[in-house]
C-alpha positions in Angstrom: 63.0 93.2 204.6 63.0 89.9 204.3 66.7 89.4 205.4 65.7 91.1 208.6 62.3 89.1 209.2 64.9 85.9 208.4 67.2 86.8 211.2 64.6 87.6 214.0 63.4 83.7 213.6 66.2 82.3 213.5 67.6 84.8 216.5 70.0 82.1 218.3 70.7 79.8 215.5 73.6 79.1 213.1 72.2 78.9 209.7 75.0 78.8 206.9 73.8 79.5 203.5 77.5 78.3 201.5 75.9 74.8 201.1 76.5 73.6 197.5 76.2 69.8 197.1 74.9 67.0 198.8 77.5 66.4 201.4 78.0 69.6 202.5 74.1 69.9 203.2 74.2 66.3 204.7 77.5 66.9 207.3 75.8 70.7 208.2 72.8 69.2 208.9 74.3 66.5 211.4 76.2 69.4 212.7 72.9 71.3 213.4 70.9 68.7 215.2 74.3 67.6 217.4 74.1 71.5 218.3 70.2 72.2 218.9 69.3 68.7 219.6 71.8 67.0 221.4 69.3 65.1 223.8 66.4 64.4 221.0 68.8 62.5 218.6 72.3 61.3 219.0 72.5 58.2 216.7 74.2 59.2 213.2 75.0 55.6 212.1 74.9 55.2 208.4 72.2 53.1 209.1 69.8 54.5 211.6 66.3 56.1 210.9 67.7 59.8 211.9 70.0 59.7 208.7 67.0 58.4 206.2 65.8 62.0 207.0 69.0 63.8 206.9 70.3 62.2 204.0 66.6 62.6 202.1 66.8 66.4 203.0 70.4 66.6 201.7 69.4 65.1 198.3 66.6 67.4 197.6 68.6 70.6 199.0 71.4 69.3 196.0 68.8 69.2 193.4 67.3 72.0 194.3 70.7 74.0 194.2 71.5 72.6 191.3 68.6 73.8 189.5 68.8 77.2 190.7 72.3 77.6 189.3 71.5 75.7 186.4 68.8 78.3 185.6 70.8 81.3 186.5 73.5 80.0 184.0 71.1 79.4 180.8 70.1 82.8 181.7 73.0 84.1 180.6 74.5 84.7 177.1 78.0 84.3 178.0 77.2 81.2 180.2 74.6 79.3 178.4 75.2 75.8 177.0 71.6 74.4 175.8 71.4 74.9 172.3 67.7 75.7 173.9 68.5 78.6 176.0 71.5 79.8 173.6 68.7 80.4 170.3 65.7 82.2 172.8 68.9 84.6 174.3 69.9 84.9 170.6 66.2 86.0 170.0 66.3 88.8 172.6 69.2 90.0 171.2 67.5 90.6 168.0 70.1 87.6 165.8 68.3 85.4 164.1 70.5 82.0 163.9 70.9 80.3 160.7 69.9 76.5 160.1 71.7 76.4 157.0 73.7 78.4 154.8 73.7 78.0 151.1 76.8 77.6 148.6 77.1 80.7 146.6 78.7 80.7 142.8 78.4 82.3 139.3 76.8 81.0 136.4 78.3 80.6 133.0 74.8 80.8 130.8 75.2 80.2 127.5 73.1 81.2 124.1 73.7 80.9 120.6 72.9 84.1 118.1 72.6 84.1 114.8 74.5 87.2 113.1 73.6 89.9 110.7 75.5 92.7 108.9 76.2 95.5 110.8 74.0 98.8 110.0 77.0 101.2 110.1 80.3 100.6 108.1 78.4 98.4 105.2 81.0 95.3 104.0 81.7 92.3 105.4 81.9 93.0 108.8 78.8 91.2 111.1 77.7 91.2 114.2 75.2 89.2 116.8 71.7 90.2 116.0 70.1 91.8 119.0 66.3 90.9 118.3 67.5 88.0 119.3 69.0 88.4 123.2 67.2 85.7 124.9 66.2 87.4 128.9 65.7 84.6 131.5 64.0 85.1 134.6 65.3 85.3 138.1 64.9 81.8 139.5 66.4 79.3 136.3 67.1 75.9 138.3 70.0 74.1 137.5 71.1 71.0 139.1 74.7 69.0 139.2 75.6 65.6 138.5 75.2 64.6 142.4 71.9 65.7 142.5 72.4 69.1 144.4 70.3 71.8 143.5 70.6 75.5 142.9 68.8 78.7 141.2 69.9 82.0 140.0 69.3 85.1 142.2 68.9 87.5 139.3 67.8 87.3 135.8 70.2 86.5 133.2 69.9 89.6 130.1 71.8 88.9 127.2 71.2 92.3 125.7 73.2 94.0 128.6 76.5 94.3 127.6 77.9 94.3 131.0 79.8 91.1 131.7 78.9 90.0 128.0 81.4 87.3 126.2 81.3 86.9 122.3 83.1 84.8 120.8 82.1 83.5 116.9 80.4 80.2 117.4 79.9 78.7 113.3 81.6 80.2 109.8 79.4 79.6 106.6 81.6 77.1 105.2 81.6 78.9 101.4 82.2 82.6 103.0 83.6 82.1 105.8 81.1 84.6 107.1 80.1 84.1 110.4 76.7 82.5 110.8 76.2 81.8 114.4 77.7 83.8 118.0 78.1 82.2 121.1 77.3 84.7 123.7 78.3 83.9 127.6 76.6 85.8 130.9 77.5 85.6 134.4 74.7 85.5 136.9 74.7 84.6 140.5 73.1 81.5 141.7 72.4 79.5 145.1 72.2 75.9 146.4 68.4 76.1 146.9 65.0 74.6 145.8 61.5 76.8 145.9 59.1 75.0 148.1 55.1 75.9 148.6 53.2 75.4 151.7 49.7 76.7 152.0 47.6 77.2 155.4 43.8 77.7 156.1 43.3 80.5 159.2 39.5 80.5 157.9 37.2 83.8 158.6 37.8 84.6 162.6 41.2 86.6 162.8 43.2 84.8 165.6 46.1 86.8 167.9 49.4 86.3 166.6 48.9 83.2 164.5 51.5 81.0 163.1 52.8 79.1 160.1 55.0 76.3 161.2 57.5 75.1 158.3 59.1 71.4 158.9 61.6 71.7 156.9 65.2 71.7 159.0 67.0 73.8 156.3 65.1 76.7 154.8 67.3 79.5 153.6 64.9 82.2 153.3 61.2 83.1 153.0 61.0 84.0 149.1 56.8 85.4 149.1 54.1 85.2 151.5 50.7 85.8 149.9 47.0 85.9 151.6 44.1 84.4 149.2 43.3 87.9 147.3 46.9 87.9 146.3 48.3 90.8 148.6 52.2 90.4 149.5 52.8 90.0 153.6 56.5 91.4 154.1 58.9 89.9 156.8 59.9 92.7 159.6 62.7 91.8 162.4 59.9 92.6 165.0 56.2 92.9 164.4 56.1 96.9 166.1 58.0 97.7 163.1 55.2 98.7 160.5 58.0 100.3 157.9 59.5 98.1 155.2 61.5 98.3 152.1 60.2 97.5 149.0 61.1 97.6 145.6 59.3 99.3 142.1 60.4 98.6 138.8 62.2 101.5 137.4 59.7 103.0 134.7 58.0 106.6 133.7 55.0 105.2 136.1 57.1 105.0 139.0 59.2 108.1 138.7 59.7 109.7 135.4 62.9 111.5 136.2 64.9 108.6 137.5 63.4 106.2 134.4 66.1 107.6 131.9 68.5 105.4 133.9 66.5 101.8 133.8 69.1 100.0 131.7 71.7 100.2 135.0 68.9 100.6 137.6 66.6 98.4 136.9 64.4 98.8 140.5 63.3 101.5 142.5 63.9 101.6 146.7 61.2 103.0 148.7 60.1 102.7 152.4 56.5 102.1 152.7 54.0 101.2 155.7 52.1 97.9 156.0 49.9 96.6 158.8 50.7 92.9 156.6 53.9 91.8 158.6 55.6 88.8 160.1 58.2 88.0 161.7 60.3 84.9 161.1 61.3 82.6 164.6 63.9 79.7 164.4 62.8 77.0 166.8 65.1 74.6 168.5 64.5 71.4 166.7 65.9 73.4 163.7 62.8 74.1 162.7 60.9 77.8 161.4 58.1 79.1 162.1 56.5 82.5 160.8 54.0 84.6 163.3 51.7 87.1 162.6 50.4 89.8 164.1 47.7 90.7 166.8 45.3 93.0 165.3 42.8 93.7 162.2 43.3 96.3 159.4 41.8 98.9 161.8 43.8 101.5 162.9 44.2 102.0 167.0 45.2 105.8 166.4 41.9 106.8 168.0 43.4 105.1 171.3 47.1 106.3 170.3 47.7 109.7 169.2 49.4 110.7 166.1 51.0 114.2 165.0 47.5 114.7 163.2 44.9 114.2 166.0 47.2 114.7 169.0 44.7 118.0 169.9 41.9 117.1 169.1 40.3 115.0 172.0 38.8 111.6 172.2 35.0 111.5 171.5 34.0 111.3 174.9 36.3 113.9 176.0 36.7 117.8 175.3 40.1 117.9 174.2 43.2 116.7 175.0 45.5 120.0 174.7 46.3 119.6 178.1 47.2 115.7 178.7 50.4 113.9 178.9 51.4 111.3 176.1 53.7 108.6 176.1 56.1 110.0 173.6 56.9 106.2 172.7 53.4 105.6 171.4 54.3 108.1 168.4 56.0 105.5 166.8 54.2 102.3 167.3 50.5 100.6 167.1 48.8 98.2 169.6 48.1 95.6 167.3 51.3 94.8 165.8 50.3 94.0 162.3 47.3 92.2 160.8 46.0 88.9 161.9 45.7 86.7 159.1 42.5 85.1 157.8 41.8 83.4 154.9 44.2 80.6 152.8 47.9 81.7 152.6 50.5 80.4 150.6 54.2 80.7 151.5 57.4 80.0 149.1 60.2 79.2 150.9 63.7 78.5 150.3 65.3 75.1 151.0 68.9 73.7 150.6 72.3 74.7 151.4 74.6 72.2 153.8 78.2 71.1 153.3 77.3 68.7 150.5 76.1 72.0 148.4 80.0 73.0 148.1 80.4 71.1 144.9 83.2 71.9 142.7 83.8 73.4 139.2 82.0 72.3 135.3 79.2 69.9 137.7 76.4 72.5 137.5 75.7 71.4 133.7 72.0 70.3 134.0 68.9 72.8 133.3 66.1 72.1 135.7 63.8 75.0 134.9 63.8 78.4 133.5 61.1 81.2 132.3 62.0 83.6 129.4 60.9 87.0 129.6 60.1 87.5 126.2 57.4 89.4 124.0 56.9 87.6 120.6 54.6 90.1 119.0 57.8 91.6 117.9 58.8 88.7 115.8 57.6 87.9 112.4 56.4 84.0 111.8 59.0 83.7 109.8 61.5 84.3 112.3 59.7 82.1 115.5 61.5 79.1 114.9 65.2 80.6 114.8 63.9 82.7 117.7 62.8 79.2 119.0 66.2 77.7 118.4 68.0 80.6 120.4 66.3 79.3 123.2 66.7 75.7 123.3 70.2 76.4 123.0 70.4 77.6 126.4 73.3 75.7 128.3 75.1 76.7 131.4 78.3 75.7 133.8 80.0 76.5 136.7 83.0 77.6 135.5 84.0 78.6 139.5 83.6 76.1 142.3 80.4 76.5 144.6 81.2 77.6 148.5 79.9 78.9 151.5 77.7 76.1 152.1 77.4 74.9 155.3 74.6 73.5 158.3 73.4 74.8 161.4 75.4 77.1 163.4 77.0 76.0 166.3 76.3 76.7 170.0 79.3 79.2 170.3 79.0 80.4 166.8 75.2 81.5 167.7 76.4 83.1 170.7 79.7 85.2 169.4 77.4 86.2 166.6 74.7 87.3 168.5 77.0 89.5 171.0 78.4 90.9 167.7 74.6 92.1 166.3 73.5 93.3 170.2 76.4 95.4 170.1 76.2 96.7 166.6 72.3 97.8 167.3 72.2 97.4 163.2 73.0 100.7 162.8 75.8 102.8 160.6 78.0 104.1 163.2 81.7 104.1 162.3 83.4 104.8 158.9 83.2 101.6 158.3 79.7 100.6 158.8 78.8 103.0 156.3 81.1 101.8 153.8 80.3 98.2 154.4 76.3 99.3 154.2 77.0 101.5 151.0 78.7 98.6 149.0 75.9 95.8 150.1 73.4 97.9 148.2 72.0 94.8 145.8 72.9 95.0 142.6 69.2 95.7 141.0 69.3 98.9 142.5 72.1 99.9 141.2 75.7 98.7 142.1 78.0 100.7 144.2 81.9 99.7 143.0 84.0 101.8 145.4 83.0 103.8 148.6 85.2 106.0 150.9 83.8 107.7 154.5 85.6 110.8 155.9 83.8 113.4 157.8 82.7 116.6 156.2 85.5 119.3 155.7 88.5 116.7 157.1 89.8 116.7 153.1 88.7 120.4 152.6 91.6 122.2 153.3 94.0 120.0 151.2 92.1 119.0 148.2 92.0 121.9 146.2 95.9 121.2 145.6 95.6 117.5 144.8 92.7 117.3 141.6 92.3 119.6 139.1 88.8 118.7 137.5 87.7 121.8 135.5 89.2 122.1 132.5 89.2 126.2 132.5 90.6 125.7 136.0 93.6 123.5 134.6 94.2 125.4 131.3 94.5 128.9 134.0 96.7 126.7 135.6 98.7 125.8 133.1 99.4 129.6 131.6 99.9 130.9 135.1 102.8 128.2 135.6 104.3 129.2 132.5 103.8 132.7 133.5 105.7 132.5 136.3 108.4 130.1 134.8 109.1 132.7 132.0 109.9 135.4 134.7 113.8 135.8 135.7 114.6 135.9 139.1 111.7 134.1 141.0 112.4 131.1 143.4 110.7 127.8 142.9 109.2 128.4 146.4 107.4 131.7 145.2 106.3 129.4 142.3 104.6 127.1 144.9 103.5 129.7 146.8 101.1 131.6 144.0 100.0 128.5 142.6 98.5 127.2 146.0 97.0 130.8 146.5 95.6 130.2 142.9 94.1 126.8 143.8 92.8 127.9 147.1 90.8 130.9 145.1 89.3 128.9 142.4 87.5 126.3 145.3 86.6 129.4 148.3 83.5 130.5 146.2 82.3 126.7 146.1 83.0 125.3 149.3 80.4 125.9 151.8 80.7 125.6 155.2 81.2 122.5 157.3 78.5 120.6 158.9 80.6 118.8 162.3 77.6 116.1 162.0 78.1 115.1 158.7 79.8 113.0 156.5 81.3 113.0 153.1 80.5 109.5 151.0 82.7 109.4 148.0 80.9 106.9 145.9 81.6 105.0 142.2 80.1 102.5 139.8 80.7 100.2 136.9 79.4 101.2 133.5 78.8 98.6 131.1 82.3 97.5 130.4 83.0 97.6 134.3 85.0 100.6 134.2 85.1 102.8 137.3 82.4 105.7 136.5 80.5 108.4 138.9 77.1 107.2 139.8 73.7 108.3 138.3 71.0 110.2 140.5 68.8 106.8 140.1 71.5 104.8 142.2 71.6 107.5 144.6 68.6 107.8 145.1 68.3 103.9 146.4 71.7 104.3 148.1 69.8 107.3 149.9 66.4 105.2 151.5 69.1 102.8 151.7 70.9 104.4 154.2 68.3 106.4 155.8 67.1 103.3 157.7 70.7 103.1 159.5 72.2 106.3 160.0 71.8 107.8 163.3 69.8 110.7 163.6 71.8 113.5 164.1 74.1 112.4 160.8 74.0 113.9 157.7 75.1 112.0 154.9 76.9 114.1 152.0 76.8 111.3 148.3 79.7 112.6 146.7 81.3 111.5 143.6 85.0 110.2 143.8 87.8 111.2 141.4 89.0 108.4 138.9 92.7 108.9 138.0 93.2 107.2 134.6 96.9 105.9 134.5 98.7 103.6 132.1 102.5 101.6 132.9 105.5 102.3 130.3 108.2 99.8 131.3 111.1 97.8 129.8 112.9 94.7 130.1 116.0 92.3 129.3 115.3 88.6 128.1 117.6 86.0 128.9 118.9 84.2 125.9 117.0 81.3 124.8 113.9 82.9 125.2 111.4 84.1 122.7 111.5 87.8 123.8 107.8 88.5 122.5 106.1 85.5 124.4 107.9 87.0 127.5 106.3 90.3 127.2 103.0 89.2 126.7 103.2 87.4 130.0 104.7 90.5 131.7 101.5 92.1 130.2 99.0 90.4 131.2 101.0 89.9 134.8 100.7 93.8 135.4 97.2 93.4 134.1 96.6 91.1 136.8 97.9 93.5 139.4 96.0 96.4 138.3 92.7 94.4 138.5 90.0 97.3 139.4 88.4 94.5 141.8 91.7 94.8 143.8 92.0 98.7 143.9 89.9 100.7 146.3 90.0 105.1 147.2 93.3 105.8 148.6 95.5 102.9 147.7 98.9 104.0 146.7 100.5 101.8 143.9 103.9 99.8 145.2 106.4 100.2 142.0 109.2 97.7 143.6 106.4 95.3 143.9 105.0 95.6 140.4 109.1 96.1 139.4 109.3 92.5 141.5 106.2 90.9 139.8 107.4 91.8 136.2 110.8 90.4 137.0 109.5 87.1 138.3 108.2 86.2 135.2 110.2 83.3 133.4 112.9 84.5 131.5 112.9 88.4 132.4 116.5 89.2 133.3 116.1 92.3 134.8 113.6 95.8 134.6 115.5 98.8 133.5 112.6 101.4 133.6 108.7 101.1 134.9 106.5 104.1 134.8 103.2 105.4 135.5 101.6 107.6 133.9 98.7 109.7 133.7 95.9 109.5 131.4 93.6 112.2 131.2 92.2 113.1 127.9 89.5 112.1 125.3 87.7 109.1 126.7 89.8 108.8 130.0 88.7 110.7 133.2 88.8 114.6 133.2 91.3 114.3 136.5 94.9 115.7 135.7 97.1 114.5 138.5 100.6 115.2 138.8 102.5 111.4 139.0 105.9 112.8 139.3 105.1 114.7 142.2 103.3 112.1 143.6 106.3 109.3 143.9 108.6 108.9 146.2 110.8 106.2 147.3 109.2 103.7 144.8 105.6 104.4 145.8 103.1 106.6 143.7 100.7 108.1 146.3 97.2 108.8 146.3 95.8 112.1 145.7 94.3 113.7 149.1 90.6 113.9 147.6 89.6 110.3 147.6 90.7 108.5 144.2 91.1 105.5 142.7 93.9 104.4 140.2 92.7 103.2 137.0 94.3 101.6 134.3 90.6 102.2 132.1 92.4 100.3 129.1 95.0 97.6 129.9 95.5 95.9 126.4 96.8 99.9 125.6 97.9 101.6 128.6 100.5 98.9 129.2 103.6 99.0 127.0 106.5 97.3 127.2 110.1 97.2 125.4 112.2 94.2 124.9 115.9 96.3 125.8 
């Protein structure tokens, strides 16, 4: 319409509308008034009074144009150049940009223990006494010799054996009995500093209030509290009303899952709150947290719920018959609680490219809180207890990295494409492996993860693992069987034992589900060896999840298969060389190369490059033999898989059922011959 209404007044004229800049405006308008006006004006000397006009006109038609492309292109993710305009698009596209990011490294801590006899065995053989484990709480501050700060993410137990180090620290110089341990942890730890800021919002609830933090480089938000101490919980939006939130693992919390509090020491639940912000990062660098819009009181009278859906407001009769926005199911008016009263925030500060500092600098204990209970300590025994803990000391045996300042402008906008077009939410295999293995650790760790859809493995499995041990002892007769009988082919052979296999996993397998997925999960155990998960961890890994699959996915937690297998291989030493000191190295060089953090489900092991790694050692002449082999009895995994079968051309293949190689003990399962 208004094209049309534009025409019929200017019916006769020549207006173009391809003017850009200030000459072309200028040299159409002079072409416009020599047209329409050539008796009214004819002077268009640089100088004359006509041009003041035209050449005034032309300058504000640039500006203007200017403008209006200006704003079209800060409009626009792809286009965008203010650092402005690029964090508010980043906003709408649900990515939060990072004003820092801190420099991430383990902790060595280390604590001394005095020893004691051990209870079982009697003699002379001693041990670190366990009543006196120190347990430090998450948050220890340590600082280096530049002044850089940083705190552990976890606490530091010395009773869990699972990354423990003891090494005897002090003999008794008459026995030579040990008197002291030296026992080493690793714990995580960022370059960071807890800061407090506290805020009056006095009695009157205001809409969507705001706390606005100067700092320039806060990490994270670490606690929100109101003044009768209840936790406010950080949401990506303020219409999202469900949050995780975590319950120590004990008989209160859930009695059947409490057995396994040692490995999983939190519980994962979803819970509702009306107590939420949201966290906005300004453009001067700066953050700010807002509230929400509402009170405590619930708008559900307005909205319906499942529960009141039918039964009619108070001034009506019912409302059986009325249409409902099936959006307002799943949200409230108010968007959270506004706050009132005095709230205290801790917030994290630090990272920056100066928090990269290198190895042994992190020697300096700022701060730490011990978890401890001394009612269980005679008063005899408080001051060794005492000197346990002032013999606390820590290093970085591992250089600190990751640290770095404010994203840049392109960085913000690739990233935020990226987190637009993912929608947060588990859709390919490997979203769901990536979301299974960034479970955090205090709900339970999760080692190795493989994604197949259900029934893709089911019809090849069955020939691959043999788990049962009934199954593999009928196994083993009926191959004997059948080898003891003249006259049958080795393709018969095959033939009966696949039928046989196929029979013993019909009456088990049910049927598939086409919108499901198989998730073949495993842990650590204490002494980080690959183990199946317990009902604890998959329980977290289960809320977990439940927050990202899509709707119509099922999700199958299945355990994977560990196959246990140790190397047998020999070499020839050049002369000159002690042959013993050359297989230790060849030892702990296929060590190296069977490290379980390098090994995932299906990864086939590569004998010419082991064969080529052995060989490159100093003074190995050459590798006459280099085998695998399985393990599969006593402690090792109950998995019998057939290795002989299973290489060709050099390279020892994977089972079908997802399975990881393990070599569970390497100072034993790795023997080697000087030839």
């Amino acid at each position: 319409m208004a094209l049309n209404s534009t025409n019929k007044k200017n019916k006769g004229r020549d207006i173009k509308y391809l003017n850009k800049d200030f000459g072309q405006f200028r040299q159409n308008l002079i072409d416009y008034t020599k047209t329409y006006f050539p008796q009214t004006y004819t002077d268009f000397n640089e100088s004359s009074p006509g041009m003041v006009f035209i050449e005034m006109a032309s300058y504000l038609g640039d500006v203007l144009g200017y403008y209006i492309d200006d704003t079209l292109k800060e409009s626009l993710m792809t286009t965008a150049e203010d650092i402005e305009s690029v964090i508010e698009l980043s906003t709408v596209l649900g990515y939060k940009p990072k004003v820092t990011s801190a420099a991430l490294t383990k902790l060595s801590v280390f604590q001394l223990v005095p020893s004691k006899r051990k209870s079982t065995g009697g003699g002379n053989d001693f041990e670190p006494d366990s009543d006196y484990y120190l347990r430090i709480k998450e948050g220890m501050g340590v600082e280096s010799g530049t002044g850089i700060k940083f705190r552990t993410t976890e606490a530091v137990d010395f009773s869990d054996s699972y990354e423990r180090e003891i090494s005897i620290y002090e003999r008794n110089s008459d026995t030579n009995y040990p008197e002291l341990y030296l026992v080493k942890k690793y714990v995580n730890c960022i370059s960071a500093e807890l800061k407090t800021l506290s805020q009056d919002f006095g009695n009157t609830p205001q809409e969507f209030s705001r706390i606005d933090i100067t700092d320039t480089n806060v990490v994270d938000i670490y606690d929100v509290r109101d003044s009768s101490g209840n936790k406010w919980y950080e949401v990506p939006y303020l219409a999202q009303d469900m949050v995780y939130v975590d319950y120590p693992n004990s008989e209160q919390t859930d009695k059947s899952l409490s057995q396994f509090k040692d490995s999983v020491p939190s519980i994962l639940k979803l819970v509702k709150t009306s107590r939420r912000f949201t966290r906005k990062i300004n453009t001067d660098g700066t953050t700010s947290l807002i509230f929400g819009g509402g009170t405590s009181d619930s708008d559900e009278t307005l909205i319906p719920n499942f529960k009141n859906v039918g039964l009619g407001l108070n001034s009506s009769i019912d409302n059986l018959g009325s249409s409902f926005d099936p959006s307002n199911f799943l949200k409230t008016n108010n968007y959270g609680q506004s706050p009132t009263g005095n709230f205290t925030v801790s917030y994290l500060v630090g990272g920056g490219v100066s928090s990269n500092v290198s190895k042994n600098t992190l020697t300096r204990i700022q701060s730490m809180v011990f978890d401890e209970d001394l009612s269980t300590f005679d008063q005899d025994a408080i001051p060794l207890y005492n000197f346990c803990k002032s013999s606390v000391a820590v290093d970085n045996e591992f250089p600190a990295t990751g640290g770095r300042g404010i994203e840049t402008i392109e960085e913000i906008r690739q990233n935020a494409l990226a987190n637009f077009g993912s929608q947060n939410r588990a859709v390919t295999r490997k979203d769901y492996q990536v979301r299974a293995l960034s479970l955090p650790s205090k709900y339970g760790g999760i080692a190795k993860v493989y994604c197949a859809p259900d029934g893709e493995l089911d019809n090849n499995s069955p020939s691959s693992i043999l788990t049962d041990p009934n199954s593999l002892q009928q196994f083993t007769e009926l191959v004997l069987s059948l080898k003891e009988k003249e006259g049958i082919t080795e393709k018969e052979i095959q033939n009966q034992v696949t039928t046989f296999l196929s029979n013993k996993q019909s009456d088990s397998r049910e049927k598939n589900n086409p919108f499901a997925i198989n998730l073949y999960v495993l842990g650590y155990d204490s002494t980080k060896k690959l183990s199946t998960l317990n009902q604890a961890v998959k329980e977290n890994l289960k809320t977990y999840l439940g927050e990202y699959r899509l709707l119509t996915d099922g999700v199958n937690l299945l355990n994977g298969f560990v196959i246990n297998i140790g190397v047998d291989f020999e070499i020839r030493v050049y002369g000159g060389y002690n042959k013993q000191e050359v297989l230790v190295k060849c030892i702990s060089e296929i060590q190296n190369f069977f490290n379980i953090d390098n090994w995932t489900f299906n990864m086939p092991v590569n004998l010419s490059e082991l064969e080529l790694i052995i060989a490159g050692v100093e003074g190995v002449q050459s590798v006459p033999k280099c085998e695998i082999v399985n393990k599969c009895k006593g402690s090792y995994s109950n998995v019998s898989y057939n290795i002989q079968s299973a290489t060709k051309n050099k390279m020892v293949y994977p089972s079908l059922d997802p399975s990881v190689f393990e070599v569970k003990y390497p100072n034993k399962d790795i023997k080697g011959r000087v030839v």
